[in-house]
The first five atom37 places (N, CA, C, CB, O) and aatype in JSON, in Angstrom:
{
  "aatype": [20, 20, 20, 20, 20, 20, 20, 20, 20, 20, 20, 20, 20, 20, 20, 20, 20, 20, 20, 20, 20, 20, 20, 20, 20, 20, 20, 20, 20, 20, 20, 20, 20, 20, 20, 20, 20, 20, 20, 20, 20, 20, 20, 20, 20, 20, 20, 20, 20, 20, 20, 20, 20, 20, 20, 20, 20, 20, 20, 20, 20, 20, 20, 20, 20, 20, 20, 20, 20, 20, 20, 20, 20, 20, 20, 20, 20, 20, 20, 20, 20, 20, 20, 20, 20, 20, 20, 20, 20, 20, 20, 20, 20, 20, 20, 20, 20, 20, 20, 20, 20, 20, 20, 20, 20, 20, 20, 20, 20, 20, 20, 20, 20, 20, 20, 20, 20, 20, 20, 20, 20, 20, 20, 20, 20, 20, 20, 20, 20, 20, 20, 20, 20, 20, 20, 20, 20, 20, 20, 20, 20],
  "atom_mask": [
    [1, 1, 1, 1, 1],
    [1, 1, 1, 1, 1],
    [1, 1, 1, 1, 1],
    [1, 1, 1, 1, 1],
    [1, 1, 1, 1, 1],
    [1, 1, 1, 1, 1],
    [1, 1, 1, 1, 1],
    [1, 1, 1, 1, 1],
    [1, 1, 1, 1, 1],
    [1, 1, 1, 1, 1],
    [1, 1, 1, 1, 1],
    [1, 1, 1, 1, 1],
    [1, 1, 1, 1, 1],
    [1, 1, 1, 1, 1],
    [1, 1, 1, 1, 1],
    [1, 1, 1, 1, 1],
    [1, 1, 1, 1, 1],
    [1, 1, 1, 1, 1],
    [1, 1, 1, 1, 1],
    [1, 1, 1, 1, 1],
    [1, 1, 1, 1, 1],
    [1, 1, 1, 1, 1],
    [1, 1, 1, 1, 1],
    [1, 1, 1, 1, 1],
    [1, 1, 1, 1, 1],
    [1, 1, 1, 1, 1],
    [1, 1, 1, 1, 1],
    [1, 1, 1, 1, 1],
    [1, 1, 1, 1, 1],
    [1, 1, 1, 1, 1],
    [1, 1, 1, 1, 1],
    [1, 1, 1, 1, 1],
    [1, 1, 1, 1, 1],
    [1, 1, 1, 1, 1],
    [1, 1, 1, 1, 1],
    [1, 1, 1, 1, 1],
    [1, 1, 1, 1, 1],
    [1, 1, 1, 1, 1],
    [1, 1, 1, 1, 1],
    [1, 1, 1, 1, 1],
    [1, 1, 1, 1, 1],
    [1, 1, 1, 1, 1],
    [1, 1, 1, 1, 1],
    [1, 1, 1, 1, 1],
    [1, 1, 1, 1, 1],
    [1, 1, 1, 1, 1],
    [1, 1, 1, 1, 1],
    [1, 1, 1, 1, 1],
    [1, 1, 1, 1, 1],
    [1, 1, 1, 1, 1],
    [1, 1, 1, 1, 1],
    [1, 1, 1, 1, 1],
    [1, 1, 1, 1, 1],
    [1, 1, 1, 1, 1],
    [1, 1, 1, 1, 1],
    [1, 1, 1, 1, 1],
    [1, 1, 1, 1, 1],
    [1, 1, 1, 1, 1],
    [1, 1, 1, 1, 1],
    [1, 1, 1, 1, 1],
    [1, 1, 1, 1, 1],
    [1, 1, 1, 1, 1],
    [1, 1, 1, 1, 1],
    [1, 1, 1, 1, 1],
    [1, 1, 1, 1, 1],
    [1, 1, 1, 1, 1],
    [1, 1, 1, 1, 1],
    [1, 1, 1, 1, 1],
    [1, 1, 1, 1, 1],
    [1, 1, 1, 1, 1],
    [1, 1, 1, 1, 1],
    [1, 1, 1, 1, 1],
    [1, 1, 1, 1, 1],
    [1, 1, 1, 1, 1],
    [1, 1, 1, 1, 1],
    [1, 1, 1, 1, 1],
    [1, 1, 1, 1, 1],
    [1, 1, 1, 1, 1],
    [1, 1, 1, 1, 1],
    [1, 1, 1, 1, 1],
    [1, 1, 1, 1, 1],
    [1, 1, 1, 1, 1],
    [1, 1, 1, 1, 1],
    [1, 1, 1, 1, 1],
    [1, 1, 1, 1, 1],
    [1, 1, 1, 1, 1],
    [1, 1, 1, 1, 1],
    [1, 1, 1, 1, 1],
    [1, 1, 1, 1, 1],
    [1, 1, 1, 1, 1],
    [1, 1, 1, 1, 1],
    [1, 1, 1, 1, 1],
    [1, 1, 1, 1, 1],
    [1, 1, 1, 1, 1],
    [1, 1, 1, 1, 1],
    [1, 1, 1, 1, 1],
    [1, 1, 1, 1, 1],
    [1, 1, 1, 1, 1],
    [1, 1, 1, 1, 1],
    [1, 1, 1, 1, 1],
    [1, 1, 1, 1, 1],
    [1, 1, 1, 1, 1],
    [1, 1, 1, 1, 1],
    [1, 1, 1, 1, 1],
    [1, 1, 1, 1, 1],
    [1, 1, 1, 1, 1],
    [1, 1, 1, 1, 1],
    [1, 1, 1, 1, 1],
    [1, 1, 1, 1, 1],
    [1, 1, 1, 1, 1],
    [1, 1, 1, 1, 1],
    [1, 1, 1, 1, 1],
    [1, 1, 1, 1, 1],
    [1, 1, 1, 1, 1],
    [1, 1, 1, 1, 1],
    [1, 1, 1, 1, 1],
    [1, 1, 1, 1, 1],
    [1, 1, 1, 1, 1],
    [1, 1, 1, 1, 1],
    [1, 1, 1, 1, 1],
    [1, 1, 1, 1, 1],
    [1, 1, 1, 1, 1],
    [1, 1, 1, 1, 1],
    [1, 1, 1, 1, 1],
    [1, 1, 1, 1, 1],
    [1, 1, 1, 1, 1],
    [1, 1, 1, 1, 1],
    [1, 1, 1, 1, 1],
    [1, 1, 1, 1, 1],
    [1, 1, 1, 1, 1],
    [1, 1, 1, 1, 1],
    [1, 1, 1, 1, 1],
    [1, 1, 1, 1, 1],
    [1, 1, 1, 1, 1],
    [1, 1, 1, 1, 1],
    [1, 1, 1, 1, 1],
    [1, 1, 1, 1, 1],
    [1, 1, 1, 1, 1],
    [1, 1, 1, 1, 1],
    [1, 1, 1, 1, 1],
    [1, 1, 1, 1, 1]
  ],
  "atom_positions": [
    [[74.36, 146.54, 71.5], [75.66, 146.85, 72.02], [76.1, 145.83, 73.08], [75.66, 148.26, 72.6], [77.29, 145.53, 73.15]],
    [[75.33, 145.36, 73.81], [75.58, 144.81, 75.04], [75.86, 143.15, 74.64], [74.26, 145.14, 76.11], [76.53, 142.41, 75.36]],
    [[75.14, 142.67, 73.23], [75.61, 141.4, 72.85], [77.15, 141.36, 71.7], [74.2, 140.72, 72.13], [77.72, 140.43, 71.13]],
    [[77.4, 142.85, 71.76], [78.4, 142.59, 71.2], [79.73, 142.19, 72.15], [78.52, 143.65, 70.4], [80.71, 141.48, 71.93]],
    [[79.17, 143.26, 73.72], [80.36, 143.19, 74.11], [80.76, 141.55, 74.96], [80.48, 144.54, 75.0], [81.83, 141.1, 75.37]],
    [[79.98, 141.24, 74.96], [79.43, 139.64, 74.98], [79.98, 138.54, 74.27], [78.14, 139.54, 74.52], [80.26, 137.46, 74.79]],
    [[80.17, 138.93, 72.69], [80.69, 138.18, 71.87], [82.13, 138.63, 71.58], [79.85, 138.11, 70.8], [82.7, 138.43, 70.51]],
    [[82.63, 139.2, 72.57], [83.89, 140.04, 72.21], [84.4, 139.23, 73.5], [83.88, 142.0, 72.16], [85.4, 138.52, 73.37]],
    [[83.66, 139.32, 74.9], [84.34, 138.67, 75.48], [84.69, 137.33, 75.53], [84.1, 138.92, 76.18], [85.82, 136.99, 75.88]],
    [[83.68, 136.4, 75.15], [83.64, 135.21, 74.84], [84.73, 134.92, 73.82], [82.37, 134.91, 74.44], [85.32, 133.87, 74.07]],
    [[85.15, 135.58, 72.75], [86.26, 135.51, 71.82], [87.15, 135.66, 72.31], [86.35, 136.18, 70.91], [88.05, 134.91, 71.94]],
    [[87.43, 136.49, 73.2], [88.94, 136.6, 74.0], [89.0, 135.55, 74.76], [89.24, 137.87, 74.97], [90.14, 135.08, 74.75]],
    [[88.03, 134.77, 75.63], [88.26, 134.28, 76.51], [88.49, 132.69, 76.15], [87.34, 134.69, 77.36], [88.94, 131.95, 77.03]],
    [[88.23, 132.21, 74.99], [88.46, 131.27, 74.09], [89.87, 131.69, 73.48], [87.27, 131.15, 73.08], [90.64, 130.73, 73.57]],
    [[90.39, 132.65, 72.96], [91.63, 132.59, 72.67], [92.84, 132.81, 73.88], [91.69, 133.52, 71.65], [94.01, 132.59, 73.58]],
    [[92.59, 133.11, 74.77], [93.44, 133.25, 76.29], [93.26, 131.03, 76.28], [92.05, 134.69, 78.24], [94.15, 130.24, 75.98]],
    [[92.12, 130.75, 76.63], [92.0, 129.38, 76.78], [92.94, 128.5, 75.34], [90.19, 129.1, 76.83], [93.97, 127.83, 75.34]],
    [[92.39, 128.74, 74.71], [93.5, 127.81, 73.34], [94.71, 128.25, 73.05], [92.98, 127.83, 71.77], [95.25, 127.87, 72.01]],
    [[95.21, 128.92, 73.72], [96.27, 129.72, 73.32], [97.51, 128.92, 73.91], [96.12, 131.27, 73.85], [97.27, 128.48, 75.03]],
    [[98.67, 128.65, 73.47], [99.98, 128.17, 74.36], [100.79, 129.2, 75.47], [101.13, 127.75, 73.25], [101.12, 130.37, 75.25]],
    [[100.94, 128.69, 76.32], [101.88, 129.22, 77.8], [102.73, 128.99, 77.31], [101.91, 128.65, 79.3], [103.12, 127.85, 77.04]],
    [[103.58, 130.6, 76.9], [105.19, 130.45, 76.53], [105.94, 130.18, 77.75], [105.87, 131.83, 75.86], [107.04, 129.71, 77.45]],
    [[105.77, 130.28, 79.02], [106.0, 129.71, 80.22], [106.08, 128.43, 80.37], [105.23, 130.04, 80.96], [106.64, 127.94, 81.36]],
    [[105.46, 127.58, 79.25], [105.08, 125.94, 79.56], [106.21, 125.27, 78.96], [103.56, 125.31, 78.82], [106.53, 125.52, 77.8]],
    [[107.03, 124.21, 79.86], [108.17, 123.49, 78.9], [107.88, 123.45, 77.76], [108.53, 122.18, 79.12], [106.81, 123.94, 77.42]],
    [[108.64, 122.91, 76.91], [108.57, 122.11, 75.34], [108.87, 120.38, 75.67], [110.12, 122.86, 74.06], [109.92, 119.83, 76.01]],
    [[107.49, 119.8, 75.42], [107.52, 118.17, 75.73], [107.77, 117.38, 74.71], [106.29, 117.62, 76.24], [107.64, 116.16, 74.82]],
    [[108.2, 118.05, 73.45], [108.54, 117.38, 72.48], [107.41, 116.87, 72.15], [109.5, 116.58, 72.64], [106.29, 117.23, 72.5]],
    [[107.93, 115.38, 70.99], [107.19, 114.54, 70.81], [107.25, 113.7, 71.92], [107.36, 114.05, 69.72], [108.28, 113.42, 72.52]],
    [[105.87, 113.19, 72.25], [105.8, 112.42, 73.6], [105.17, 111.37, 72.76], [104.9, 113.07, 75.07], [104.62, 110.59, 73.54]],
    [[105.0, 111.03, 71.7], [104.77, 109.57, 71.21], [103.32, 109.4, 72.31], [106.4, 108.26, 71.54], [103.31, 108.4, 73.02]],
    [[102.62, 110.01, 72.38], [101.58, 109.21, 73.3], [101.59, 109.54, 74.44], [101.69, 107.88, 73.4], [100.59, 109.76, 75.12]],
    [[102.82, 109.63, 74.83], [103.17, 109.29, 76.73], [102.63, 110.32, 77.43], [104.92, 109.28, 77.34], [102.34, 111.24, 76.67]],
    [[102.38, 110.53, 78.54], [101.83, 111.98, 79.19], [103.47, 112.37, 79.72], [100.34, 111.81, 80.77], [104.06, 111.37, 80.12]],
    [[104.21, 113.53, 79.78], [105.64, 114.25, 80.1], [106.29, 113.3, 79.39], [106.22, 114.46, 81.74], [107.39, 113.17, 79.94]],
    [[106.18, 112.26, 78.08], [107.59, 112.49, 77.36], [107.37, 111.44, 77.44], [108.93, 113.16, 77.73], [106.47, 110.76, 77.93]],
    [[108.88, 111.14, 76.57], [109.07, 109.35, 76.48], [110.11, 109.34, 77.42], [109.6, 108.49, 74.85], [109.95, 108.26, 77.99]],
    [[111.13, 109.93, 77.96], [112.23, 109.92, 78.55], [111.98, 108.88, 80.16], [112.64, 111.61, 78.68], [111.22, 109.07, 81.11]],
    [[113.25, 107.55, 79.84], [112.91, 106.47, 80.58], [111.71, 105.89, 80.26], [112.91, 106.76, 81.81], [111.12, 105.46, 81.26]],
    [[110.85, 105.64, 78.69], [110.6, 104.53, 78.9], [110.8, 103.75, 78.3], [109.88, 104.38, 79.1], [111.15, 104.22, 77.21]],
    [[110.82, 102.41, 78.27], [111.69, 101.45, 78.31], [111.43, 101.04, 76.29], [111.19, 100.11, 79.77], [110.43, 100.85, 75.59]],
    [[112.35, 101.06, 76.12], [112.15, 100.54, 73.74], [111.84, 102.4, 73.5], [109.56, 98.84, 72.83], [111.49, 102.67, 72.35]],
    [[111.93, 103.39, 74.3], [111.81, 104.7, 73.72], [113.07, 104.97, 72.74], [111.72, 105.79, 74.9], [113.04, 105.46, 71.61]],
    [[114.34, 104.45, 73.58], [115.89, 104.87, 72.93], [116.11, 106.18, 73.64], [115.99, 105.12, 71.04], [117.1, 106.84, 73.32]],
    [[115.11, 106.73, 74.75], [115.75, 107.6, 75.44], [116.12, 107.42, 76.81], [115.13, 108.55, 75.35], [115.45, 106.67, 77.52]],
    [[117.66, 108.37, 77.52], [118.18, 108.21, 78.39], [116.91, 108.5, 79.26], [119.39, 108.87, 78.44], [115.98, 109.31, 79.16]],
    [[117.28, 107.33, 80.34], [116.5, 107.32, 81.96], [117.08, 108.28, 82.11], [116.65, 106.19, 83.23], [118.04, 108.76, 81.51]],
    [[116.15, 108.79, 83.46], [116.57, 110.27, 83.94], [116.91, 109.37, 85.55], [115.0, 111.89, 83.85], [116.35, 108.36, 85.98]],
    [[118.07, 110.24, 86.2], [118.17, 109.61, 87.68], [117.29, 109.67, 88.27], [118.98, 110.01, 88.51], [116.5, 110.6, 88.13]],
    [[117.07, 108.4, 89.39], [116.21, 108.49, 90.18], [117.06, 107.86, 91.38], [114.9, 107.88, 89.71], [118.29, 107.85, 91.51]],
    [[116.04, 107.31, 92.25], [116.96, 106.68, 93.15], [117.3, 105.21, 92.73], [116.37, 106.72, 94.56], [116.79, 104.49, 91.88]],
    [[118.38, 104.99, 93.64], [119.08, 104.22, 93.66], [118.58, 102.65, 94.15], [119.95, 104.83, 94.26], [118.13, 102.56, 95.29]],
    [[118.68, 101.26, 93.18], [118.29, 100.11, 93.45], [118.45, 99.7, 94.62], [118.71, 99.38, 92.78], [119.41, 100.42, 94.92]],
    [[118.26, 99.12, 95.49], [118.6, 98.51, 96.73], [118.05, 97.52, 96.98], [118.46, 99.16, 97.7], [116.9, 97.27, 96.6]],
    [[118.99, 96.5, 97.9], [118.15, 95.19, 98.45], [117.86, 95.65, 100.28], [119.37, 93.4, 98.21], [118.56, 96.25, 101.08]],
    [[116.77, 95.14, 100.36], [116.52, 95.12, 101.02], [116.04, 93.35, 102.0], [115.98, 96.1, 100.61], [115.38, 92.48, 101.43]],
    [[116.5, 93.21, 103.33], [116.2, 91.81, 103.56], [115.81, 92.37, 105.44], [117.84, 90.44, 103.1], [116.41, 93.14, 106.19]],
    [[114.28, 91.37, 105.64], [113.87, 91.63, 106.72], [113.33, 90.5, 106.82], [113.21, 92.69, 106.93], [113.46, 89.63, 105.96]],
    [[112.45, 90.32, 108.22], [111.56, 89.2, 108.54], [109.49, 89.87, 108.51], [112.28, 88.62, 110.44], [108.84, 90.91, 108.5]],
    [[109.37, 88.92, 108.51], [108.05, 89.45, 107.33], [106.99, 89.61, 109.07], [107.24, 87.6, 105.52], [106.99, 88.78, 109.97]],
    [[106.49, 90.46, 109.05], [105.57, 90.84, 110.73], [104.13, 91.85, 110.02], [106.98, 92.31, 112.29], [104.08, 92.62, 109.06]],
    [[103.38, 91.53, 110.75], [102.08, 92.3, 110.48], [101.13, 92.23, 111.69], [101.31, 91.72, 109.19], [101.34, 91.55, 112.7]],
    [[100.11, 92.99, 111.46], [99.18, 92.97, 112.33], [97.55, 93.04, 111.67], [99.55, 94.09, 113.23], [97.08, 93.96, 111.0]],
    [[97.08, 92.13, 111.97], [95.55, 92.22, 110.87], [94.46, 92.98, 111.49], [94.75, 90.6, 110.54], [93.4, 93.14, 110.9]],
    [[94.76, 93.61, 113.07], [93.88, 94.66, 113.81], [94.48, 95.99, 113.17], [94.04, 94.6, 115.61], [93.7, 96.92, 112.93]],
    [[95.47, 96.08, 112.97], [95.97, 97.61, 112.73], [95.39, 98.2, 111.19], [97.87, 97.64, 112.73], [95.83, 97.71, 110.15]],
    [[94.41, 99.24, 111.18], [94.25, 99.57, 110.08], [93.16, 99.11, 109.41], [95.17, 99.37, 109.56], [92.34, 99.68, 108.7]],
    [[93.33, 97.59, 109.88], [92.29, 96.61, 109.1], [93.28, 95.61, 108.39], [91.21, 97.48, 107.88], [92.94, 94.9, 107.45]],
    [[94.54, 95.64, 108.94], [95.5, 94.5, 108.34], [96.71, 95.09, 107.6], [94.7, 93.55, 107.26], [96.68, 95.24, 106.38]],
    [[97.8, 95.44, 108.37], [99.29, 95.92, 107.9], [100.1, 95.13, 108.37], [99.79, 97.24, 108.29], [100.06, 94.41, 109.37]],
    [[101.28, 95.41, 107.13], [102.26, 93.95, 107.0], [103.83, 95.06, 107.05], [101.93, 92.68, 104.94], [103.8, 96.28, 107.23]],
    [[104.75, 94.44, 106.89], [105.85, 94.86, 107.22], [107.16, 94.1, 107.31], [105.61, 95.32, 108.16], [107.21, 93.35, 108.29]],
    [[108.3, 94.11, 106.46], [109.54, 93.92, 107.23], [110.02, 94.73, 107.92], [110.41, 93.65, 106.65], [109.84, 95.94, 107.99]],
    [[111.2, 93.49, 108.91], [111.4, 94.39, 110.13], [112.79, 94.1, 110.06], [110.6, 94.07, 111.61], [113.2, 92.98, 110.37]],
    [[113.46, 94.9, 109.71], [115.11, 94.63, 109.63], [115.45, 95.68, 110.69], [115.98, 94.95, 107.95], [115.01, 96.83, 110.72]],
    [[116.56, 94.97, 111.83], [117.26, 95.33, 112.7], [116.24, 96.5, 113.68], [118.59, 95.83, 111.96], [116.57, 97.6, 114.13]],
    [[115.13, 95.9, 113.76], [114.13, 96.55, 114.9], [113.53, 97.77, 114.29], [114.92, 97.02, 116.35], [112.75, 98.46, 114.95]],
    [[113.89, 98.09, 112.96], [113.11, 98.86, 112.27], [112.11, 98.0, 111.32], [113.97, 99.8, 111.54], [112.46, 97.08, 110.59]],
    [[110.7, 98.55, 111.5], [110.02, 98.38, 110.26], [109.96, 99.26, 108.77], [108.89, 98.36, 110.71], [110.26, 100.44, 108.59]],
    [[109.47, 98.29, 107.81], [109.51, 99.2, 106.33], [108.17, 98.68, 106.08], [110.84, 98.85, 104.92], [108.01, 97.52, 106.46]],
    [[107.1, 99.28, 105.51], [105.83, 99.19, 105.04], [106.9, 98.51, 103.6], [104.64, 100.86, 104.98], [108.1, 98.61, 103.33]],
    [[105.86, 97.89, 103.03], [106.6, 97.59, 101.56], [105.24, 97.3, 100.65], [107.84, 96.01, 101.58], [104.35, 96.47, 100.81]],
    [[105.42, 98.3, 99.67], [104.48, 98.45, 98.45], [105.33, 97.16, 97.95], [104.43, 100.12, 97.4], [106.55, 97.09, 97.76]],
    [[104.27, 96.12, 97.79], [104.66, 94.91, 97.1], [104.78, 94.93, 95.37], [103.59, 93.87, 97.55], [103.9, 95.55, 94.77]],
    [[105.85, 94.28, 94.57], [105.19, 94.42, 92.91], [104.2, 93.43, 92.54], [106.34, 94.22, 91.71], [103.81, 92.44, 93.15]],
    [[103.82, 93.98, 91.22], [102.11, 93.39, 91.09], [101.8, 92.04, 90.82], [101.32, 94.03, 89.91], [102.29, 91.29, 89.98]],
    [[100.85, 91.83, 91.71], [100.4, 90.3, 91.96], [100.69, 89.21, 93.08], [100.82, 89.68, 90.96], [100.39, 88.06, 93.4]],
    [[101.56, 90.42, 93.53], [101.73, 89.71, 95.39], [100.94, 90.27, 96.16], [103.19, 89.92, 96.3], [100.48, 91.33, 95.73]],
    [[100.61, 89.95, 97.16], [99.5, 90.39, 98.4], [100.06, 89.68, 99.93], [97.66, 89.64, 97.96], [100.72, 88.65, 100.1]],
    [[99.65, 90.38, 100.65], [99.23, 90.17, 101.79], [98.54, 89.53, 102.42], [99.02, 90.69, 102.02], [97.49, 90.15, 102.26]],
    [[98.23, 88.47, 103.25], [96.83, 87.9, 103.35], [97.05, 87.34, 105.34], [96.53, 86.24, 101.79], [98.0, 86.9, 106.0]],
    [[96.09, 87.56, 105.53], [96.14, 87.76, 107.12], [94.96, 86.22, 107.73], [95.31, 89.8, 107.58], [93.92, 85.78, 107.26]],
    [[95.67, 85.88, 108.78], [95.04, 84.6, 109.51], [95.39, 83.49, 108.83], [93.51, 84.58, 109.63], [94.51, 82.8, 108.31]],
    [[96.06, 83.32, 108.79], [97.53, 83.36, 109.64], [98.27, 84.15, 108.2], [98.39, 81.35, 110.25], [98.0, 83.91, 107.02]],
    [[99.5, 85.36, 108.88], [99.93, 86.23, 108.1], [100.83, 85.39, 106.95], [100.66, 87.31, 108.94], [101.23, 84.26, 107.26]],
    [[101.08, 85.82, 105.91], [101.79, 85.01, 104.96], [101.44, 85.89, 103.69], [101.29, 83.37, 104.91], [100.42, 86.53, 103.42]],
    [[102.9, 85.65, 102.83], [103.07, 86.78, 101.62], [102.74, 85.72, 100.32], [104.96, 87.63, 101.53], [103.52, 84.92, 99.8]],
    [[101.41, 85.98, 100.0], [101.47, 84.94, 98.16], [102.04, 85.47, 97.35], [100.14, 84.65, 97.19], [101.86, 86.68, 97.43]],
    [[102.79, 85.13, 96.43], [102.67, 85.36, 95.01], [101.39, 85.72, 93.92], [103.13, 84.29, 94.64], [100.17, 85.72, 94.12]],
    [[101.98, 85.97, 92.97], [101.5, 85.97, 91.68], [100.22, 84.92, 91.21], [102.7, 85.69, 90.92], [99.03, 85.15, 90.99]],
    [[100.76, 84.09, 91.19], [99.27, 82.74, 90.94], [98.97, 82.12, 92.35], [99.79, 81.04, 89.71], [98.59, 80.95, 92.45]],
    [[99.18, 82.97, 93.52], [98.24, 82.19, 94.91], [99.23, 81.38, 95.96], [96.99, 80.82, 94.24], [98.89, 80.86, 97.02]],
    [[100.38, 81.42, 95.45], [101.41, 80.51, 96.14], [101.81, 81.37, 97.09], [102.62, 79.94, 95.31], [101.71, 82.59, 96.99]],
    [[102.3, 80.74, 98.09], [102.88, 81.28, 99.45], [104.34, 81.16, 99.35], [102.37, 80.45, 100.77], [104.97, 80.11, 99.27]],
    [[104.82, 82.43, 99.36], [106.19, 82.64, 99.04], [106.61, 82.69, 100.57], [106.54, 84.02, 98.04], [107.59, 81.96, 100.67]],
    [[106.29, 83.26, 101.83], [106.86, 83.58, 103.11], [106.01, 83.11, 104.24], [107.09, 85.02, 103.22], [105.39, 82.13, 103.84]],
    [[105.75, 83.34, 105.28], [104.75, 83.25, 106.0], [105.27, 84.22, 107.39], [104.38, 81.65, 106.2], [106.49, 84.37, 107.45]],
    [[104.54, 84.79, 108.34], [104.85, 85.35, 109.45], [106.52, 84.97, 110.08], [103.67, 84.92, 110.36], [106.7, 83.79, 110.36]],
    [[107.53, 85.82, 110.26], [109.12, 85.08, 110.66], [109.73, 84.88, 109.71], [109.25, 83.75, 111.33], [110.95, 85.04, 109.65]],
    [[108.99, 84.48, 108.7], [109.94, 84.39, 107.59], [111.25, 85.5, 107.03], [109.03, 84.27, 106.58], [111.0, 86.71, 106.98]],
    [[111.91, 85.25, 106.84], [113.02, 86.13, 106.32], [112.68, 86.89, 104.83], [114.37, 85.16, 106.19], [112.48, 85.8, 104.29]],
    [[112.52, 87.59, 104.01], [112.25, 88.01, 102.66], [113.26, 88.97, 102.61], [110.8, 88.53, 102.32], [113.8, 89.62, 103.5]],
    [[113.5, 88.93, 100.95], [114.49, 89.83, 100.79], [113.57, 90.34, 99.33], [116.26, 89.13, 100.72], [112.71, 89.71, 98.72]],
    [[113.89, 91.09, 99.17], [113.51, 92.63, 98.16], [114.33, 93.5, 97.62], [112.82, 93.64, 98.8], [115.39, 93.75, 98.19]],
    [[113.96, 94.16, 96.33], [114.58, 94.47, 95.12], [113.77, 96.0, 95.24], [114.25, 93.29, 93.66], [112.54, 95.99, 95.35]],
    [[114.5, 97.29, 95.22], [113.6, 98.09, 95.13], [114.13, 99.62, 95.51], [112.53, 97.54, 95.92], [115.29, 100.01, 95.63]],
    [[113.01, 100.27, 95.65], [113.43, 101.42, 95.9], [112.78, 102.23, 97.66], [112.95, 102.15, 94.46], [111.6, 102.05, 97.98]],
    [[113.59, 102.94, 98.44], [112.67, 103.66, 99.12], [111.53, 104.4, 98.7], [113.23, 104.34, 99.65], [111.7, 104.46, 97.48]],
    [[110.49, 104.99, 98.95], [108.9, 104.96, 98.52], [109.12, 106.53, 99.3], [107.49, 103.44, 99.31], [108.15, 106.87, 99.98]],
    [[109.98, 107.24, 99.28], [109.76, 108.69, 99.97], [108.91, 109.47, 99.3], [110.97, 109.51, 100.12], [109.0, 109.62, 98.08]],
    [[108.13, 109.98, 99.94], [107.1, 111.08, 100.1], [105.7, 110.26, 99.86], [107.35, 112.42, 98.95], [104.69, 110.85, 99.48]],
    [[105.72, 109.38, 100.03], [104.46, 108.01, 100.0], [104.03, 108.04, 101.44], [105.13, 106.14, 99.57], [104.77, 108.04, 102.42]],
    [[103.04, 108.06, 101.42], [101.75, 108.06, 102.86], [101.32, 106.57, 102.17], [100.0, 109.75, 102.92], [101.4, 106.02, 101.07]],
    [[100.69, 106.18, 103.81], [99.77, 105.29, 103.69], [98.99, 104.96, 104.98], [100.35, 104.22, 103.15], [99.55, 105.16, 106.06]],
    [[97.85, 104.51, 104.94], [97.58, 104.68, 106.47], [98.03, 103.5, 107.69], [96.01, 104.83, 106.54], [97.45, 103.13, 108.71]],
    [[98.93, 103.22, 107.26], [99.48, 101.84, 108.61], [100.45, 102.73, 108.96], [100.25, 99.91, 108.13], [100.18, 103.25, 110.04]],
    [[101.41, 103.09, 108.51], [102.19, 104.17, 109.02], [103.14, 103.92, 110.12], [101.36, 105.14, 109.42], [103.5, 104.61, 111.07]],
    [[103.55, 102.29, 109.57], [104.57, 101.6, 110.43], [106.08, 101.94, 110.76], [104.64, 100.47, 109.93], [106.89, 101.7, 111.65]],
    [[106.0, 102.75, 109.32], [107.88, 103.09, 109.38], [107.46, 103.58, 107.79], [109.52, 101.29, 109.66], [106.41, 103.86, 107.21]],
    [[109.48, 103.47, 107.31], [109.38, 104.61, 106.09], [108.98, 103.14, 105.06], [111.28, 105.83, 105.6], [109.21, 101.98, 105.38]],
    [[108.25, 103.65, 103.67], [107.98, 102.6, 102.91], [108.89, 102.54, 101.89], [106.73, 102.6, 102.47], [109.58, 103.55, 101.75]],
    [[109.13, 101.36, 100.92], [109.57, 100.59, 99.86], [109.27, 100.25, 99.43], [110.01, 100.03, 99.71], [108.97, 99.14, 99.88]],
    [[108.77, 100.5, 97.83], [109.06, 100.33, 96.87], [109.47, 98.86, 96.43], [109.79, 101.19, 96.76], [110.62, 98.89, 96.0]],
    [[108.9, 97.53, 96.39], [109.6, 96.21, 96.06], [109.29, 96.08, 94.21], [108.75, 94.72, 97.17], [108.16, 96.02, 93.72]],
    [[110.41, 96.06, 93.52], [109.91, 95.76, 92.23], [109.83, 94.11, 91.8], [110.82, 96.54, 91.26], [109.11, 93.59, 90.96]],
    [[110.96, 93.42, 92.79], [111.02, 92.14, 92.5], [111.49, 91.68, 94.21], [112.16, 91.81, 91.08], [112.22, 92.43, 94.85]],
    [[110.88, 90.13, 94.9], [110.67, 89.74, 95.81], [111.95, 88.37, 95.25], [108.99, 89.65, 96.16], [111.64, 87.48, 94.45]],
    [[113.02, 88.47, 95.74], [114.51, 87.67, 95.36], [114.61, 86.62, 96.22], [115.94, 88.55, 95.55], [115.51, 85.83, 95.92]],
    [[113.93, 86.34, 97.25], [114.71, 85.38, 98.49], [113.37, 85.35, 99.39], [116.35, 86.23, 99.48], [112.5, 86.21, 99.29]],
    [[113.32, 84.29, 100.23], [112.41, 83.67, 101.37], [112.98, 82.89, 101.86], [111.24, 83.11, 101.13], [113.87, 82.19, 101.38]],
    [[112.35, 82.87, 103.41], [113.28, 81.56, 104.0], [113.06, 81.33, 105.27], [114.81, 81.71, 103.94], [113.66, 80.42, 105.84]]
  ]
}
């Protein structure tokens, strides 16, 4: 008796587990994608809003004690942390922004301007000001 009620529960508890949440959206076909194809890019489906493009233009300041090395533009006495796009870095002693294949696009004072989005609800631990989002790095100088 006692392995039945055993194998009774185990059966329920496998069909509660495989079972669909009529509660759970409908994700369609997601072609692969994890939440859908919607916004991505050769899908043919509409982007969904997000925020809004912006340029952004500051002078490039960091500190290589803080943190262990945080960088920053500083437009009009505010700083912006800036999540760089991929293959630019940071590099400290003496501060200066590379590129992609190793080249030095800015250096400490330098002026940079940026393509991008605000980075709201993004932590990070330098925690200089609010961060951004750079998808493309437009100007130096």
């Amino acid at each position: 008796m006692l392995r039945l009620a055993l194998l009774v529960a185990v059966a329920l508890l496998v069909a509660a587990c495989g079972g669909e949440d009529p509660g759970a959206p409908d994700l369609g076909d997601t072609d692969g994608v994890p939440g859908g194809t919607e916004g991505v890019p050769g899908s043919g489906a509409e982007p969904s809003a997000g925020p809004a493009t912006s340029e952004l233009t500051g002078v490039l300041g960091g500190d290589p004690t803080l943190e262990g090395g945080c960088a920053w533009l500083e437009v009009d006495g505010r700083r912006y942390e800036v999540v760089w796009p991929r293959g630019y870095e940071v590099a400290f002693d003496p501060l200066r922004l590379l590129g992609p294949v190793g080249e030095e696009v800015a250096a400490a004072g330098d002026e940079v301007t940026v393509v991008g989005t605000p980075a709201e609800g993004m932590a990070s631990i330098c925690q200089v000001g609010p961060m951004f989002r750079a998808d493309q790095v437009v100007a130096s100088g």
